[in-house]
MIKERO-229101 format. One record per residue (C-alpha): residue number from 1; residue in three letters; x, y, z. Coordinates in nm, 4 decimals, always signed. Layout:
REM MIKERO-229101
<NUM,'Ala',<X,Y,Z>>
...
END
This chain:
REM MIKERO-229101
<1,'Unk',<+0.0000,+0.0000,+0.0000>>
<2,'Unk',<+0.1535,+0.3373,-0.1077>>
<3,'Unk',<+0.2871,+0.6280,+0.1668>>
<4,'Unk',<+0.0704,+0.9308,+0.2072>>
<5,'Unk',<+0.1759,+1.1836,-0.0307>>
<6,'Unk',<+0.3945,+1.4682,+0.0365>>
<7,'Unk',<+0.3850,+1.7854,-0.1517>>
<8,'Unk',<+0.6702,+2.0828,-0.1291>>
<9,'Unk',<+0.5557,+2.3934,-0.1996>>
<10,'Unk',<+0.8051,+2.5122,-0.4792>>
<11,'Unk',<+1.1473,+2.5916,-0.3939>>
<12,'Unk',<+1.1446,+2.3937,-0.0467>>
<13,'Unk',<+1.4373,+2.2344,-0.1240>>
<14,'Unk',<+1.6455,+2.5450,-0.0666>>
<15,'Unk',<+1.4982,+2.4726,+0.3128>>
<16,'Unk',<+1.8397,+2.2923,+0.4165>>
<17,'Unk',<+2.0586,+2.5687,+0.2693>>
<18,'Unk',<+1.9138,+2.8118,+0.4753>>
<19,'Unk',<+1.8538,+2.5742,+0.7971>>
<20,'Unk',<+2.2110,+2.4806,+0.7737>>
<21,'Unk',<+2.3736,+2.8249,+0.8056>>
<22,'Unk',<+2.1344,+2.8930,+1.0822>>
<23,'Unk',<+2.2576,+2.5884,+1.2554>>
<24,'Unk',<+2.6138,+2.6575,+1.2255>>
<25,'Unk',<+2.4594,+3.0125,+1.4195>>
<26,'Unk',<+2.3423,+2.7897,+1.6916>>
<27,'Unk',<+2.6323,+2.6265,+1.7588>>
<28,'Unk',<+2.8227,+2.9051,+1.7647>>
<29,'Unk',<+2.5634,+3.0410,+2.0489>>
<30,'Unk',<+2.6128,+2.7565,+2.2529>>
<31,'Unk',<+3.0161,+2.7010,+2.2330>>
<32,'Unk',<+2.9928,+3.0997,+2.3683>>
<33,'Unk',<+2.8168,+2.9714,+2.6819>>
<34,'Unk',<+3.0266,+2.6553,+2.7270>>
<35,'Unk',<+3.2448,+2.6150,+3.0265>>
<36,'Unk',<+3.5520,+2.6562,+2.9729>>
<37,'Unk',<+3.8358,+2.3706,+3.0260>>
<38,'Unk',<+3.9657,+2.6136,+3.3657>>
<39,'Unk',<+3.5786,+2.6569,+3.4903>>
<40,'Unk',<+3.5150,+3.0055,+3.3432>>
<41,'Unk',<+3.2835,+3.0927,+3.0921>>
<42,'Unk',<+3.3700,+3.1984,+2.7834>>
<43,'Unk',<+3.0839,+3.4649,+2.7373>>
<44,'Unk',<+3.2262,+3.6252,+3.0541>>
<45,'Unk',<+3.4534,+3.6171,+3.3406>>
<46,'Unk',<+3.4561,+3.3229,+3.6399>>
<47,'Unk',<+3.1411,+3.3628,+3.8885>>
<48,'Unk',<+3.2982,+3.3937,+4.2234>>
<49,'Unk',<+3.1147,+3.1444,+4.4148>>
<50,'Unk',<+2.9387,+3.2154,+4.7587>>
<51,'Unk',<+3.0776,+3.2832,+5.0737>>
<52,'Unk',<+2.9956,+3.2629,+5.3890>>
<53,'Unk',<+2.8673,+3.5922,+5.4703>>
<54,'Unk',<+2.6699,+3.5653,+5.1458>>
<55,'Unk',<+2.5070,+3.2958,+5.2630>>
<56,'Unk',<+2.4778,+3.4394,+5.6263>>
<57,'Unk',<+2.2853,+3.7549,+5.4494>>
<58,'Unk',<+2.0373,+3.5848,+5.2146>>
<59,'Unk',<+1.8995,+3.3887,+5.5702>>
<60,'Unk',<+1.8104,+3.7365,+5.7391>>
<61,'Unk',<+1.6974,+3.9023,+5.4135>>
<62,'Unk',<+1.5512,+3.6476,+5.1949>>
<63,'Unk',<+1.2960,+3.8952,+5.0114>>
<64,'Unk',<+1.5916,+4.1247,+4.9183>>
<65,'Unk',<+1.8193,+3.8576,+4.7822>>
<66,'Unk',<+1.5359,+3.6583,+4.6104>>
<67,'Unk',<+1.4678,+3.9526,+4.4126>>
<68,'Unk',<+1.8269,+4.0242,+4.3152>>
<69,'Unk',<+1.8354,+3.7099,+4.2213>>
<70,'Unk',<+1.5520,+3.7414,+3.9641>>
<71,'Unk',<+1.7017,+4.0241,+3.8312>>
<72,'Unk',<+2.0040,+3.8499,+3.7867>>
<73,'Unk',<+1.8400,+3.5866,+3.5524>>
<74,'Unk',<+1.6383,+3.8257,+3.3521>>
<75,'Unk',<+1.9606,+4.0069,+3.3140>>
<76,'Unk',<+2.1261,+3.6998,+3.1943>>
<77,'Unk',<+1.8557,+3.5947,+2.9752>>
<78,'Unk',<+1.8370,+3.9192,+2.8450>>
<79,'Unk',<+2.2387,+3.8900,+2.7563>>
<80,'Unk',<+2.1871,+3.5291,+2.6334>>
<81,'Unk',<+1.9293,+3.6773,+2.3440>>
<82,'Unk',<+2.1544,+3.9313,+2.2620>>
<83,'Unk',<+2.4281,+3.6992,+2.1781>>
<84,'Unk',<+2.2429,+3.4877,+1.9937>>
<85,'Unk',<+2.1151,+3.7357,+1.7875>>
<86,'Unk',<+2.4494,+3.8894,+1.7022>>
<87,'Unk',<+2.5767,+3.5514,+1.5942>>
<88,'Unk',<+2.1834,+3.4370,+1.3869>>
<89,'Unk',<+2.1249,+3.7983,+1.2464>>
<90,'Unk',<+2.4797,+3.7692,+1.0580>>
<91,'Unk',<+2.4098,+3.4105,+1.0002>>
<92,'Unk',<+2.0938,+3.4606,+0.8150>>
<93,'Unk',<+2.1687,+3.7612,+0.6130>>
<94,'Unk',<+2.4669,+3.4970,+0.4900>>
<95,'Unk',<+2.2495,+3.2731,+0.4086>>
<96,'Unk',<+2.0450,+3.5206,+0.1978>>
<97,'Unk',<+2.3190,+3.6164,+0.0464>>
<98,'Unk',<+2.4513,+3.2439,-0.0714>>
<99,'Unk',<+2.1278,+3.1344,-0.1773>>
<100,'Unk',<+1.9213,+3.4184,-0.2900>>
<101,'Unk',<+2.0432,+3.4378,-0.6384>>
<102,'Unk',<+1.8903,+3.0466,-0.6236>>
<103,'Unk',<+1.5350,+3.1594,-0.6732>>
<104,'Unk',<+1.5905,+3.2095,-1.0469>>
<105,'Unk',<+1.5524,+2.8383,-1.0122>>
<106,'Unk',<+1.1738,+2.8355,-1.0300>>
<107,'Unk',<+1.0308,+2.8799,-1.3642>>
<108,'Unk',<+0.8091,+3.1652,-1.2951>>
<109,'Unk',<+1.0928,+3.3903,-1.1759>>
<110,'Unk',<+1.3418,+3.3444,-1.4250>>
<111,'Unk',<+1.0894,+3.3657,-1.7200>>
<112,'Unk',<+0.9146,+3.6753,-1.6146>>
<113,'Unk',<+1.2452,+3.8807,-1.4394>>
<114,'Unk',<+1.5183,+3.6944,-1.5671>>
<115,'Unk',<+1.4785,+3.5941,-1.9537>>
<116,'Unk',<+1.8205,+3.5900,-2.0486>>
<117,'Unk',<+1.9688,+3.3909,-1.7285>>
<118,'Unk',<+1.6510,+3.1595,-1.8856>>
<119,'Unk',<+1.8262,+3.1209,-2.2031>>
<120,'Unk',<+1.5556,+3.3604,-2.4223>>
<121,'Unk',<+1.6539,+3.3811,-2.8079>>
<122,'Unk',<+1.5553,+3.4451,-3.1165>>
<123,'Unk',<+1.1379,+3.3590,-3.1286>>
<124,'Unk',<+1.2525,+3.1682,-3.4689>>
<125,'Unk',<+1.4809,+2.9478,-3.2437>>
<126,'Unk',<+1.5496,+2.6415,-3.0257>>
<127,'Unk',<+1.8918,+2.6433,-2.8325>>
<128,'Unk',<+1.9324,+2.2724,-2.7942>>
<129,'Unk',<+2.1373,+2.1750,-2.4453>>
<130,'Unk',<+2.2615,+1.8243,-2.2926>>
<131,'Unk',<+2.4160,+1.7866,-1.9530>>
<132,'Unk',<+2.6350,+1.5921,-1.7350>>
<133,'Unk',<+2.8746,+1.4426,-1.9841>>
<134,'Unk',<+3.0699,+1.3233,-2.1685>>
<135,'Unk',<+3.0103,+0.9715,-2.1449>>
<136,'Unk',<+3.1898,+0.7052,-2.3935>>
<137,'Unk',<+2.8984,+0.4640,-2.3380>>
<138,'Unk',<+2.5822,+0.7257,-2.4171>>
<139,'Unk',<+2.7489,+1.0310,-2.6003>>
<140,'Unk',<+2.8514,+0.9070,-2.9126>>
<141,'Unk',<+2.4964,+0.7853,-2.9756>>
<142,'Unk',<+2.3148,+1.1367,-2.9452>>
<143,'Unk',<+2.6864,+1.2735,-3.1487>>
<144,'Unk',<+2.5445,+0.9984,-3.4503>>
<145,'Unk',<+2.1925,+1.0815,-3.3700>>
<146,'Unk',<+2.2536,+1.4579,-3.4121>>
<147,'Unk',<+2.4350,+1.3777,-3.7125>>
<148,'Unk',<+2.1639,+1.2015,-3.8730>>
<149,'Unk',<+1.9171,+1.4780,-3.7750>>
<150,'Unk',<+2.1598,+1.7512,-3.8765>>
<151,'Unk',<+2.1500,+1.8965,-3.6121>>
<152,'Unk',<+2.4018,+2.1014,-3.3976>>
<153,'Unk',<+2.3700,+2.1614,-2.9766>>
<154,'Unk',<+2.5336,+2.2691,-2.6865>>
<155,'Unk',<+2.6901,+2.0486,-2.4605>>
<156,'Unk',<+2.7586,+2.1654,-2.0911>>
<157,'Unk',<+3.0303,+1.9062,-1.9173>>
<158,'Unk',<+3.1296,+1.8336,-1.5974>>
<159,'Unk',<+3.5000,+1.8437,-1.5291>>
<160,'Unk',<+3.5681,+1.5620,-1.3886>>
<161,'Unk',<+3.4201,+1.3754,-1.6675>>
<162,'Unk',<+3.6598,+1.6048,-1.9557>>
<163,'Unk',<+3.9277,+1.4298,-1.7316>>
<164,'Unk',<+3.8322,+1.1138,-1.7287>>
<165,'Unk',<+3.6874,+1.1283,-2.0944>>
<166,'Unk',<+3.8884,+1.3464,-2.3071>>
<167,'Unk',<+3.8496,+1.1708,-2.6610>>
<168,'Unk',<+3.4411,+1.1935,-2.6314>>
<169,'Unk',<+3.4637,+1.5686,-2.5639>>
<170,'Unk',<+3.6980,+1.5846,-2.8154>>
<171,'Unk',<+3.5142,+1.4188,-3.0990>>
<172,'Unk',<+3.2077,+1.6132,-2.9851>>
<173,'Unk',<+3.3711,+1.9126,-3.0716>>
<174,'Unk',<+3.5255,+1.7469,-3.4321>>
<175,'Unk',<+3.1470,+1.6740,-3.4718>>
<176,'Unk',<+3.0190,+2.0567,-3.4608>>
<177,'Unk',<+2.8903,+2.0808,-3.1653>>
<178,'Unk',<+2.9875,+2.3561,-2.8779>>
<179,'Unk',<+3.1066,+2.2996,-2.5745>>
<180,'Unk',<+2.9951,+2.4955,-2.1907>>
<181,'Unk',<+3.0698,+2.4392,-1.8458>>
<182,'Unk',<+2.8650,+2.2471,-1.6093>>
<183,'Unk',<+3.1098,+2.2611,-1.3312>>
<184,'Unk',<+3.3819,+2.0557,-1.2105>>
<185,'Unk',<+3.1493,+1.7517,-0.9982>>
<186,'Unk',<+2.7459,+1.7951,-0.9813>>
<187,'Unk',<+2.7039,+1.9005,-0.6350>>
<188,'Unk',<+2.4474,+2.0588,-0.4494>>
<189,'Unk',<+2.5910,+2.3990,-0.2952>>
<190,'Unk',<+2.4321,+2.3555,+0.0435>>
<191,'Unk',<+2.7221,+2.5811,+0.2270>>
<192,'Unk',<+2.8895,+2.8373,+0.0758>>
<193,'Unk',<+3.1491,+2.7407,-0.0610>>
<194,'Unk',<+3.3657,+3.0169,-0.2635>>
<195,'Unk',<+3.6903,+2.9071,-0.2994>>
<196,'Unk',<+3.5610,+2.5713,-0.3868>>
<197,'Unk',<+3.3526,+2.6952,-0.7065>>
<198,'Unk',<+3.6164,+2.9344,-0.8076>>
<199,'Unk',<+3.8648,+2.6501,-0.8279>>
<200,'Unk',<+3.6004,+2.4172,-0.9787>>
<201,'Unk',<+3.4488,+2.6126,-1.2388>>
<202,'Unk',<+3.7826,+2.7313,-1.3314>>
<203,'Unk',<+3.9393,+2.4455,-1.3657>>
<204,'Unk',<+3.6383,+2.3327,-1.6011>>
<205,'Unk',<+3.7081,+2.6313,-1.8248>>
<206,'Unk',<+4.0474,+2.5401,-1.8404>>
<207,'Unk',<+3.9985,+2.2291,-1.9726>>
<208,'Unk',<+3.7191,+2.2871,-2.2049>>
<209,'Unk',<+3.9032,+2.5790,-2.3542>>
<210,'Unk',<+4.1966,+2.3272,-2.3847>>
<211,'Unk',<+4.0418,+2.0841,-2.5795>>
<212,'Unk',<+3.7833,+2.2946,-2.7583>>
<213,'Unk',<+4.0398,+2.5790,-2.8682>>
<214,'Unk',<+3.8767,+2.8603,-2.7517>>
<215,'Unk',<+3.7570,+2.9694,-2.4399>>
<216,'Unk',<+3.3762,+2.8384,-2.3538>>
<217,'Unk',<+3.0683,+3.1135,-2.3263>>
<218,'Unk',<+2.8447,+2.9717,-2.0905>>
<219,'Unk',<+2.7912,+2.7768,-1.7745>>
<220,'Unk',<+2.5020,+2.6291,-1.6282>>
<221,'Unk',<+2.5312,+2.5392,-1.3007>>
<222,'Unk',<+2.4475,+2.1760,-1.1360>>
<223,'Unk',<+2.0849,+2.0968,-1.0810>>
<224,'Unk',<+2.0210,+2.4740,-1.1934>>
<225,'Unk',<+2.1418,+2.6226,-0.8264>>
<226,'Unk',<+2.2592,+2.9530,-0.9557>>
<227,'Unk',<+2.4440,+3.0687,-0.5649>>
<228,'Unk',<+2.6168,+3.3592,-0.5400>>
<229,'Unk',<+2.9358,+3.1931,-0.5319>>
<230,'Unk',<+2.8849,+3.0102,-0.8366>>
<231,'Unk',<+2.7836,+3.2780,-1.0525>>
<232,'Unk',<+3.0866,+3.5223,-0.9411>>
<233,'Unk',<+3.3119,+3.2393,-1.0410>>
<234,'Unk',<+3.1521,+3.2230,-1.3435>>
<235,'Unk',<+3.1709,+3.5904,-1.4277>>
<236,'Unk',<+3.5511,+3.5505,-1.3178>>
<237,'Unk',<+3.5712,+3.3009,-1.6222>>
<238,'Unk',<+3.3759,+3.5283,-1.8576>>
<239,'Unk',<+3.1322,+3.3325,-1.8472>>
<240,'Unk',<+2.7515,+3.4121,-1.8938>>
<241,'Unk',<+2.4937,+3.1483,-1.6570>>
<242,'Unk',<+2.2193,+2.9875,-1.8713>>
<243,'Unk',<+1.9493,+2.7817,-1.7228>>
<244,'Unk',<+1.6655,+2.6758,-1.9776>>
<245,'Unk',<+1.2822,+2.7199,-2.0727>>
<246,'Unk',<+1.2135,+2.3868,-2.0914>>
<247,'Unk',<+1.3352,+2.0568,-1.9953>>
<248,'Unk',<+1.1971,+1.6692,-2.0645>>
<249,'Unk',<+1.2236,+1.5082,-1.6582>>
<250,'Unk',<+1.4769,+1.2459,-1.8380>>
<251,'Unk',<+1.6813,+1.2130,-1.5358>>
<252,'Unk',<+1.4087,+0.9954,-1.3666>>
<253,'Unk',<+1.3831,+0.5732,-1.3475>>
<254,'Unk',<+1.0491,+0.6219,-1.5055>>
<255,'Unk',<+1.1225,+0.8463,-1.8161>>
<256,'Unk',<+1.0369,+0.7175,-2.1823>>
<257,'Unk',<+1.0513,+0.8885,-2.5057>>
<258,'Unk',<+0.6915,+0.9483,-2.4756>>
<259,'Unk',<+0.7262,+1.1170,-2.1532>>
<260,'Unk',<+1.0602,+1.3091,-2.2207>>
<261,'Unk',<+0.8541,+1.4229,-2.5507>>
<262,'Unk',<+0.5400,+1.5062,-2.4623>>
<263,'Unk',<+0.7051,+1.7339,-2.1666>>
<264,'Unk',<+0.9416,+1.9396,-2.3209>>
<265,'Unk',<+0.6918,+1.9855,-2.5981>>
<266,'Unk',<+0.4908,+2.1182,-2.3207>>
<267,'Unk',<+0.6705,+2.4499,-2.2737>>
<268,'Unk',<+0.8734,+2.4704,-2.5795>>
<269,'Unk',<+0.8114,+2.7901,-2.7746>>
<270,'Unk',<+1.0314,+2.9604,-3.0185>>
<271,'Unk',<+1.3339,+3.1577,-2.8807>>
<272,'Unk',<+1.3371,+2.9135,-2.5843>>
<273,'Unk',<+1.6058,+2.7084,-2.4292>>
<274,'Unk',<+1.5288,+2.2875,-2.4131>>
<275,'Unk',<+1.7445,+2.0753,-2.1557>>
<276,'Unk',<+1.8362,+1.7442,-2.1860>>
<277,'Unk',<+2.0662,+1.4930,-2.0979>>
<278,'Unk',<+2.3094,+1.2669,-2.2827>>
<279,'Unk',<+2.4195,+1.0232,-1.9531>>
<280,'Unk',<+2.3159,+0.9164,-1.6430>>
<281,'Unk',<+2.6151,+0.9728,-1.4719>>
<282,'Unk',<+2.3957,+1.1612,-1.1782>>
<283,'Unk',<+2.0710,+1.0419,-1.2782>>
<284,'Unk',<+1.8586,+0.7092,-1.3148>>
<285,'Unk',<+2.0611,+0.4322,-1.4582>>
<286,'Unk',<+2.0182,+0.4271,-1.8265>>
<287,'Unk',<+1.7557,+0.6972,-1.8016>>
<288,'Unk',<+1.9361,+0.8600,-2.1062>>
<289,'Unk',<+1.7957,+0.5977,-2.3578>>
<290,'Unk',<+1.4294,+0.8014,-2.3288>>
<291,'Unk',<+1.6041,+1.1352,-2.4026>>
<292,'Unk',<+1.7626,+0.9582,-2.7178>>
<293,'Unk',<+1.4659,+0.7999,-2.8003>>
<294,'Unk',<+1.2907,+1.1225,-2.7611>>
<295,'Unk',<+1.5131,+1.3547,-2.9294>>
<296,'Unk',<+1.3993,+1.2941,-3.3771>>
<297,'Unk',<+1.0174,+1.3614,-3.2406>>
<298,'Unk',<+1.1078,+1.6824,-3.0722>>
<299,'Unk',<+1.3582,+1.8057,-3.3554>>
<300,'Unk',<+1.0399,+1.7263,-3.6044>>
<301,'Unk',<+0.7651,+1.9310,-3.3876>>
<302,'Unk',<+1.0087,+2.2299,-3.3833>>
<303,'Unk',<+1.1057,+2.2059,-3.7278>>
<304,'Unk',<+0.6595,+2.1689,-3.7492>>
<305,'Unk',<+0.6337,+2.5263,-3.5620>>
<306,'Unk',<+0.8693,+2.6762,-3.7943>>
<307,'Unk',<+1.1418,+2.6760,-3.5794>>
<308,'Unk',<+1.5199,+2.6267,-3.6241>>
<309,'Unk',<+1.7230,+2.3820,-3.3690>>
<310,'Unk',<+2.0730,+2.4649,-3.2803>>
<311,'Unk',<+2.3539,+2.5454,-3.0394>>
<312,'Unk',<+2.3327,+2.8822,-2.7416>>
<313,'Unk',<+2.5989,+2.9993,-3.0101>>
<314,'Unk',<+2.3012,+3.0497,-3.2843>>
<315,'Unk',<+2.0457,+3.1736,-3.0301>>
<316,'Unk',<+2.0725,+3.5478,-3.0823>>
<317,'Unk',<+2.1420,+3.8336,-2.8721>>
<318,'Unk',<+1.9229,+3.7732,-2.5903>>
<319,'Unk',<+2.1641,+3.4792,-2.4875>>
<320,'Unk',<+2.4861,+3.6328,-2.6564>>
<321,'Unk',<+2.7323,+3.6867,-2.3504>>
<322,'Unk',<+2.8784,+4.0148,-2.5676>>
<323,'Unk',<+2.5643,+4.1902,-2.5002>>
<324,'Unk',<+2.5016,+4.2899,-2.1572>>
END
């Protein structure tokens, strides 16, 4: 018998970004009111314990002493809030800063405020994308596919995978087709991270530029989490962030051609940006085969609509880094 269902509201996922820097607050909070190895406390100096004649005068004047002593913990209740909200109130506006940029994420957003960043072109044309590769088990069949379909697209790799696979991005490049950066690994940016994606991204560059001959255009970051981080270390690289207009679900266990079609088709309109995938390498094993399968029929209804089907390269200005 199936689970109940559970639905997120969009963008919940970003929930653990945002919980996790406030954690890292919280901890910080309570380390400042740990004792200390000698006894003190780090928040403030030792409490000189009790003496005798402190004891002697809270027996003949318990009313006075009782109420210092509630004033004492309001006072230090009071001091405990203000710590913690020096150490949350920079902790959150951190975590703003990280992951705000990630709301271009949800479809809505990115379409209506952020067309370009979308990957908006000319309304005669169809950037097609793939992600995640290269793979020398699925990429040379979409390379032979694209051949036969004579068709050209954008493919945004993963540097780790250049490494491991250098012949497959090179032939994709003998083949045509243009080459963008995905990132070094396909991680999920759940702590910033700066240093990290500057190296990464970088080092991505480097090598597609290296076996491409020219430096690459645009980067797309991994599972479309455009941080902060990530996209200065893609403007570092001259490099513009694309996400897409529509996309076919062909990561999942469950995907077919039908399904990968008949989505994409969905919200595929001229000047848009369609995203695929041409490996499973962080997805359902051998989920790829659907976005194969899928690919002639979609080529054919845009080719239907009077539209053309190529690389970001071809896409027109709206997606051409050199303007704006």
């Amino acid at each position: 018998m199936p689970g109940p269902t559970v639905v997120l509201m969009p963008g919940a996922w970003l929930l653990p970004e945002v919980i996790g820097v406030v954690l890292i607050g919280l901890g910080n909070v309570g380390l400042a009111r740990a004792p200390s190895v000698g006894g003190g406390w780090d928040a403030g100096p030792p409490r000189p314990a009790a003496g005798a004649d402190a004891a002697r005068a809270a027996l003949r004047e318990p009313w006075r002493h009782g109420g210092e002593a509630g004033a004492m913990a309001r006072t230090s209740g009071a001091s405990a809030t203000r710590r913690a909200a020096a150490v949350l109130v920079p902790c959150a506006a951190l975590a703003a800063a990280h992951i705000g940029p990630a709301a271009t994420w949800l479809p809505a957003v990115r379409r209506s405020c952020f067309p370009r960043l979308a990957g908006t072109g000319r309304p005669d044309h169809v950037a097609l994308t793939f992600d995640d590769g290269p793979d020398p088990v699925s990429t040379p069949l979409f390379l032979d596919a694209l051949d036969a379909l004579g068709v050209r697209a954008t493919f945004f790799l993963l540097g780790e995978a250049v490494a491991g696979h250098p012949a497959v991005a090179r032939e994709t490049v003998r083949r045509g087709h243009e080459l963008a950066v995905h990132g070094w690994s396909h991680d999920r940016p759940w702590l910033p991270a700066p240093v990290r994606e500057l190296r990464g991204i970088g080092r991505t560059a480097a090598a597609v530029h290296a076996l491409a001959g020219r430096r690459p255009r645009w980067y797309r970051p991994p599972y479309g989490i455009l941080t902060s981080a990530r996209w200065a270390a893609a403007r570092r690289e001259g490099l513009r962030p694309v996400l897409w207009t529509a996309w076919g679900r062909d990561w999942t266990a469950d995907a077919t051609p039908a399904t990968v079609g008949a989505t994409a088709a969905a919200d595929l309109r001229g000047g848009g940006t369609l995203l695929l995938h041409d490996t499973d390498r962080t997805s359902a094993p051998g989920c790829w085969r659907a976005a194969l399968g899928a690919l002639p029929g979609l080529v054919a209804h845009c080719r239907a609509a009077g539209l053309s089907v190529g690389p970001l390269a071809e896409h027109g200005d709206h997606a051409d880094p050199r303007h704006g």
